[in-house]
C-alpha positions in Angstrom: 8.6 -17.0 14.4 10.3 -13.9 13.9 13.2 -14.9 16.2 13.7 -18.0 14.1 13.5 -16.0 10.9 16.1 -13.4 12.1 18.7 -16.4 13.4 18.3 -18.2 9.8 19.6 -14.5 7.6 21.9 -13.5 10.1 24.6 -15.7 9.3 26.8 -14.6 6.2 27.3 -16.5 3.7 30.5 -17.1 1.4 29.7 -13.7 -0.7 28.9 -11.8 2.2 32.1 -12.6 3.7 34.0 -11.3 0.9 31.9 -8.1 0.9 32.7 -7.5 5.0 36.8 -8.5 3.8 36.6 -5.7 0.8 33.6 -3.5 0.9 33.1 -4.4 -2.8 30.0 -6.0 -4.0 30.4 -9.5 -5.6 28.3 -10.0 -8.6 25.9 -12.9 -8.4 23.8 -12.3 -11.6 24.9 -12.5 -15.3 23.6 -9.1 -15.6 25.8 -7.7 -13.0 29.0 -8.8 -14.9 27.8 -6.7 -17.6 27.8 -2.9 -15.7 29.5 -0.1 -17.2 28.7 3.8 -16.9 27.0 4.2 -20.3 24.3 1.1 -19.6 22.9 0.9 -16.4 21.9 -2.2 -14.8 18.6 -4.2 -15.4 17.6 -7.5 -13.8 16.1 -9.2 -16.0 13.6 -12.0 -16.3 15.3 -15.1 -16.9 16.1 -14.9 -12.5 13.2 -16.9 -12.8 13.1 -20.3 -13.4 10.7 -23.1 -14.4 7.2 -21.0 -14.4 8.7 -19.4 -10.9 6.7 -16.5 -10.2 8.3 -15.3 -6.9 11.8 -15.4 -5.1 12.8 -14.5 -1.8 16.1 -14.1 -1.0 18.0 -12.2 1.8 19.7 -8.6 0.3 23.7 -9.0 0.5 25.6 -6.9 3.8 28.4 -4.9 3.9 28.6 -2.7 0.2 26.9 -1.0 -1.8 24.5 -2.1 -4.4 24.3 -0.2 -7.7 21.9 1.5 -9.6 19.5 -0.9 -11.5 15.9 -1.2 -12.3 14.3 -4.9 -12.9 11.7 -6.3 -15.0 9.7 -7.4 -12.2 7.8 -6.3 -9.4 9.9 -6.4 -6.1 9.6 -5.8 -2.4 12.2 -5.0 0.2 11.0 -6.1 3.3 13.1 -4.5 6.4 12.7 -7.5 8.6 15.4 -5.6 11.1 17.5 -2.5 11.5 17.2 0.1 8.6 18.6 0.6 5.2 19.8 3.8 3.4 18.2 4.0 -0.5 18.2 6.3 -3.0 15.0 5.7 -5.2 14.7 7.5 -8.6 17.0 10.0 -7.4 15.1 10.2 -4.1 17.5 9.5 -0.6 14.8 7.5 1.9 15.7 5.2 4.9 13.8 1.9 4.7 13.2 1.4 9.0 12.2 -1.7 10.7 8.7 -3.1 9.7 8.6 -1.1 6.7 8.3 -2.6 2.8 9.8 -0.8 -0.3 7.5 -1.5 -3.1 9.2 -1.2 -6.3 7.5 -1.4 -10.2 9.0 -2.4 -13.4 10.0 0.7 -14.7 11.9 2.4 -10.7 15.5 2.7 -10.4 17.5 2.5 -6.9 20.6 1.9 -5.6 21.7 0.9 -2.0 24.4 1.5 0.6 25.9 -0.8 2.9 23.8 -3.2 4.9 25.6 -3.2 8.5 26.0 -6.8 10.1 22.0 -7.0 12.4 20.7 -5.4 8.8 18.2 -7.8 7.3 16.5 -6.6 4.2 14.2 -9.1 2.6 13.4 -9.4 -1.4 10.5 -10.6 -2.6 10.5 -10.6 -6.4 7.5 -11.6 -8.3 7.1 -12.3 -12.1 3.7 -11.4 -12.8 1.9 -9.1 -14.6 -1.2 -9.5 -12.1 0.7 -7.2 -9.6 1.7 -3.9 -9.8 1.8 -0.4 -7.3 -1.1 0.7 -9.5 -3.4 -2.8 -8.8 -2.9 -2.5 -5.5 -4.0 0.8 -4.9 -7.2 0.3 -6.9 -7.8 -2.5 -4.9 -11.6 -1.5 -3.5 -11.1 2.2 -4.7 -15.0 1.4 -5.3 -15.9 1.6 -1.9 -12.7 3.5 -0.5 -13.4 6.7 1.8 -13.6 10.4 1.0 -10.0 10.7 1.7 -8.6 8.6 -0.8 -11.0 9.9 -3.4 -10.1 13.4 -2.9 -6.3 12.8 -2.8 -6.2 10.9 -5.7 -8.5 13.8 -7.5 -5.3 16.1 -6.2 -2.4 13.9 -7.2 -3.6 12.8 -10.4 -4.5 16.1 -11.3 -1.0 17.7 -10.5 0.4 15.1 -12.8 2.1 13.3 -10.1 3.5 10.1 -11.1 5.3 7.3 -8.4 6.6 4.1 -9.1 7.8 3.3 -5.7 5.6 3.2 -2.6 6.8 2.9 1.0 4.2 1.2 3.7 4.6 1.4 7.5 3.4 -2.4 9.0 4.7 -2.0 12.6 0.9 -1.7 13.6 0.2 -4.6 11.6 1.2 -8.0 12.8 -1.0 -9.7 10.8 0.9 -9.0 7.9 4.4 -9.6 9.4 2.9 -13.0 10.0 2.2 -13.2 6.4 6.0 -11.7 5.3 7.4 -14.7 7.5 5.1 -17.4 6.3 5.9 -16.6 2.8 9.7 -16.8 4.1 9.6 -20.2 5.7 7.3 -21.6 2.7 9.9 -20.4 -0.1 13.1 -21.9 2.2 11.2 -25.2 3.1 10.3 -26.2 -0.6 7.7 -28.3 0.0 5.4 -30.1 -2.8 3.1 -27.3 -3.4 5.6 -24.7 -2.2 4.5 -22.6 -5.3 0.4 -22.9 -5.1 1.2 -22.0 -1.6 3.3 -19.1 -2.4 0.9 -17.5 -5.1 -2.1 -17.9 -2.2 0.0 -16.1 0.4 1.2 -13.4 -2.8 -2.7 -12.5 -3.3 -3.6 -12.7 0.6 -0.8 -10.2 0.8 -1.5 -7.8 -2.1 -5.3 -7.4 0.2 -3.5 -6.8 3.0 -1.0 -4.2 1.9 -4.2 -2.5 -0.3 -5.5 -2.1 3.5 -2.4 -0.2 4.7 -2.1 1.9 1.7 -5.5 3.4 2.2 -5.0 4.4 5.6 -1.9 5.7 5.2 -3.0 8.0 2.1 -2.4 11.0 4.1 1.4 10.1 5.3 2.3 8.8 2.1 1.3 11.6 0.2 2.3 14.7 2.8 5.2 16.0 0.7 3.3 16.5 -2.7 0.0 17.9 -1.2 -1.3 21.2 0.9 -4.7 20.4 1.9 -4.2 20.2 5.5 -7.8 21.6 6.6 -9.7 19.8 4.1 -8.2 16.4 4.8 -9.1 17.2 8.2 -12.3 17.7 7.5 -13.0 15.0 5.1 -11.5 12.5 7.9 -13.6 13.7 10.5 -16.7 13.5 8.2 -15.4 9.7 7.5 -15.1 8.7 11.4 -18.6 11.0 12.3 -20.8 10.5 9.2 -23.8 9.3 11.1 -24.1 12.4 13.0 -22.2 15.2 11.9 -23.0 18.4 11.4 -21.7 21.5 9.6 -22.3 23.9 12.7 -20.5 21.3 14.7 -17.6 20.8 12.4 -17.2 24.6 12.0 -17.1 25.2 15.8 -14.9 22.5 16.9 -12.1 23.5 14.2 -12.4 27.5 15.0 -14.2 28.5 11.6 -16.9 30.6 11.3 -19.6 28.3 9.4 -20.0 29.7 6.0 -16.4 30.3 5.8 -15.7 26.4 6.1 -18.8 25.8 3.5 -17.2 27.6 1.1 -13.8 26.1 1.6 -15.3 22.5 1.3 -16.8 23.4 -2.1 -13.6 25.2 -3.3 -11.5 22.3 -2.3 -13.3 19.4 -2.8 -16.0 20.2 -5.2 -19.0 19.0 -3.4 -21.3 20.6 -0.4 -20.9 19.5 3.0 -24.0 17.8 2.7 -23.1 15.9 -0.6 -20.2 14.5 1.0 -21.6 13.2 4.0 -24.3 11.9 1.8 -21.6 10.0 -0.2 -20.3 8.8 2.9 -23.1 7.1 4.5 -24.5 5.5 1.0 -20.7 4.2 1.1 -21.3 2.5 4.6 -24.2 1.6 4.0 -23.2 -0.4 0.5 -20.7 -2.4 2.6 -22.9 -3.4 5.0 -25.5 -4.4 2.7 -23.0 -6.7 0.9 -20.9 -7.9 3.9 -23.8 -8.5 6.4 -27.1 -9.9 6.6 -28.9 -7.4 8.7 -31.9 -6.0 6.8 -31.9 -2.7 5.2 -34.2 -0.8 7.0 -31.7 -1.3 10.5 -28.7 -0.3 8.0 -30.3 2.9 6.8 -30.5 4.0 10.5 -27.4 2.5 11.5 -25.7 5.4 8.9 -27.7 8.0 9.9 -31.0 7.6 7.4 -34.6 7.5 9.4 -36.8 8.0 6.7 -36.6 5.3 4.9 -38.0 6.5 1.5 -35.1 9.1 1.0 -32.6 6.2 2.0 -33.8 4.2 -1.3 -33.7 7.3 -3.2 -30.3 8.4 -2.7 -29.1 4.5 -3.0 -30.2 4.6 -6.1 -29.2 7.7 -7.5 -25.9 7.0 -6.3 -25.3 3.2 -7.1 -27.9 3.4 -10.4 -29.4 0.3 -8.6 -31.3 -0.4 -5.5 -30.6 -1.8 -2.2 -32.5 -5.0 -2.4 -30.6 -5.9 -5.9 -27.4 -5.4 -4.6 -28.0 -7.8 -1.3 -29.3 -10.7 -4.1 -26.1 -10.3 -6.1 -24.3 -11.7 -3.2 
């Protein structure tokens, strides 16, 4: 499919050809007729057309695009080689397999797509999507990792507006990029129920990649190396992990690392793996139907009675009410 996809963009069209002759962009939009140095460029709405709510289009080769924001929500989809950005001021290279996720309010500029450059648009008029909805997507049940980099980021004041996700790993959502391609191009009957069904299949997807990628994505603003480490390791190990163990296999003396935890993450060791397995445990309760006494075990509770007691404290429910909610 991808082959297919890649033979169907690489061709240039009649502005691209005019772009390879001169280097110059060629305006397409009304709005890009209308740039000058004191008003900077905005895409506006009216792209859209009769209740449209997304657009797909390839991204123009061979100049530069110039600074403008949008009053959508937009994705650039590096279907092959790489494109140079500068986001809010911020140089990044968009590589193969990656997606440039863009809100209402970012600005960015580009540099010349070369000729096996194909950068993919996906524009959608909605105010059901945005960077923030799809982070929060599941924050519920998300991991100790997310929680506590959140706790940082939000409490340094750090704002984004862009995101950048990694999909190399996941094929599953290439195959959902390139459906949503071949839909949009073939304009069938219900090109646009289709469309909207892919749009929210793909905002779950993405959600997935975002929260295990919380660590990359958020490298260059944080400096909590060891706890991130150990909050990961409590994530992957929760049914049987212990301090003592933790301590040793990272080269800390045990109290040392106790007090770190609590300084860093404000819980106790204990507390967090609690949190952990109650988290597990919730999941399975809702997404399978083994019973709840086998689930208690499974995350590393053997006395039942202390299981139901720390469900409840946590959730403010029990066990047995959350399975019948299903």
């Amino acid at each position: 499919m991808k082959n297919s996809i890649e033979k169907f963009f690489l061709p240039l069209d009649k502005l691209e050809i005019k772009q390879k002759e001169t280097g110059i962009f060629i305006e397409e939009f009304i709005e890009e007729n209308e740039i000058n140095e004191l008003s900077p460029l905005v895409i506006r709405e009216n792209l859209f057309y009769d209740s449209q709510s997304i657009i797909i289009r390839k991204h123009r080769r061979f100049a530069s695009y110039p600074l403008h924001s949008h009053q959508f929500l937009e994705f650039n989809y590096m279907l092959s080689g790489q494109s140079n950005q500068i986001v809010n001021g911020e140089k990044i290279i968009l590589k193969e397999k990656q997606i440039l996720l863009l809100d209402t309010n970012s600005e960015h500029e580009l540099q010349p797509l070369g000729e096996n450059d194909l950068l993919i648009n996906f524009l959608f008029h909605t105010s059901d999507m945005s960077i923030d909805m799809l982070k929060n997507i599941d924050s519920q049940s998300s991991g100790l990792t997310y929680n506590f980099l959140m706790s940082a980021i939000l409490g340094s004041g750090y704002q984004d507006n862009f995101l950048i996700l990694d999909i190399n790993n996941y094929p599953e959502i290439q195959i959902t990029f390139e459906q949503m391609i071949i839909e949009f191009f073939s304009q069938h009957r219900l090109t646009k129920e289709i469309l909207n069904s892919y749009s929210q299949v793909l905002f779950l997807q993405l959600s997935q990649v975002y929260h295990s990628q919380l660590s990359k994505i958020y490298d260059s603003i944080t400096n909590f190396d060891l706890p991130l480490i150990v909050l990961q390791k409590i994530e992957r190990n929760y049914r049987d992990i212990t301090l003592s163990g933790l301590a040793a296999e990272l080269g800390y003396n045990k109290n040392y690392l106790s007090n770190l935890i609590k300084e860093k993450t404000g819980k106790n060791f204990k507390e967090l793996v609690t949190q952990q397995r109650l988290k597990e445990a919730h999941q399975l309760i809702l997404s399978t139907n083994a019973n709840i006494e086998s689930i208690a075990e499974y995350v590393g509770y053997f006395n039942k009675t202390q299981f139901y007691k720390k469900y409840r404290e946590y959730f403010k429910t029990t066990p047995n009410k959350v399975r019948n909610l299903r």
